[in-house]
C-alpha positions as CSV (number, residue, x, y, z in Angstrom):
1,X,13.0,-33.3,-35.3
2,X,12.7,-33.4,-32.1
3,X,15.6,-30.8,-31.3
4,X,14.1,-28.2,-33.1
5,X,10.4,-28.7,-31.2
6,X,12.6,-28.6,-28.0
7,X,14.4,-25.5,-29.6
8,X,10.8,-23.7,-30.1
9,X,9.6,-24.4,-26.3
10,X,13.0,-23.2,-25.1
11,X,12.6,-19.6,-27.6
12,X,8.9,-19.5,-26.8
13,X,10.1,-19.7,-22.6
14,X,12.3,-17.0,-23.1
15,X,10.0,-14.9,-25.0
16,X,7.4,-15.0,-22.0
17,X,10.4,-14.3,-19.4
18,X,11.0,-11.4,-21.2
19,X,7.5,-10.3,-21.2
20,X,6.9,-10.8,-17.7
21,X,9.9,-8.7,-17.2
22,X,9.0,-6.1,-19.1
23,X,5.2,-5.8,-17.3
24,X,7.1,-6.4,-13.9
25,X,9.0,-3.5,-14.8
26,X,5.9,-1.1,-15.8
27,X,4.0,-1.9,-12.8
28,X,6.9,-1.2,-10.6
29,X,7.7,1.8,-12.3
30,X,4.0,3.0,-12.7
31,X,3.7,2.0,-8.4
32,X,6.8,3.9,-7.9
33,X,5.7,7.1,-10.0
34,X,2.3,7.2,-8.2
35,X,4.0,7.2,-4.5
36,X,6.8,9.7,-5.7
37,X,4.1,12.3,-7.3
38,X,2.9,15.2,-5.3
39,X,-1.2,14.8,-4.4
40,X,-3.7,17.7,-4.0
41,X,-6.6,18.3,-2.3
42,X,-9.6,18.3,-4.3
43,X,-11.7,16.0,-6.7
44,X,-9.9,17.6,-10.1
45,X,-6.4,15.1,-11.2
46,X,-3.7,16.2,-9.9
47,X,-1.8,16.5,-13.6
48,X,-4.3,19.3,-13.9
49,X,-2.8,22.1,-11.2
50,X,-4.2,25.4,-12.3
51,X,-5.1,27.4,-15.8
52,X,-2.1,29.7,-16.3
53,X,-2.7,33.5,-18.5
54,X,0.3,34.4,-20.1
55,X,0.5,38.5,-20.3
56,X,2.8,39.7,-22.7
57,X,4.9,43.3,-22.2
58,X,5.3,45.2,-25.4
């Protein structure tokens, strides 16, 4: 019995390594993103650039 508590602890250790990994990874890849994107002036986002009118020719 007691190898297969030992055997839970040992999955349930591994199961938040791999969560930490995963957040570790977001954050990291969120901090990187927000360095690597291009900032504007202004108080608008900067996802939101500019309102674009399509003309069509005919």
């Amino acid at each position: 019995m007691k190898g297969q508590v030992y055997g839970m602890e040992d999955g349930r250790k591994k199961i938040w390594i791999c969560l930490l990994t995963v957040v570790l990874a977001a954050v990291l890849i969120g901090v990187i993103y927000y360095y690597s994107a291009p900032q504007e002036q202004g108080n608008e986002g900067f996802l939101i650039r500019e309102q674009w009118e399509e003309t069509y020719v005919f």
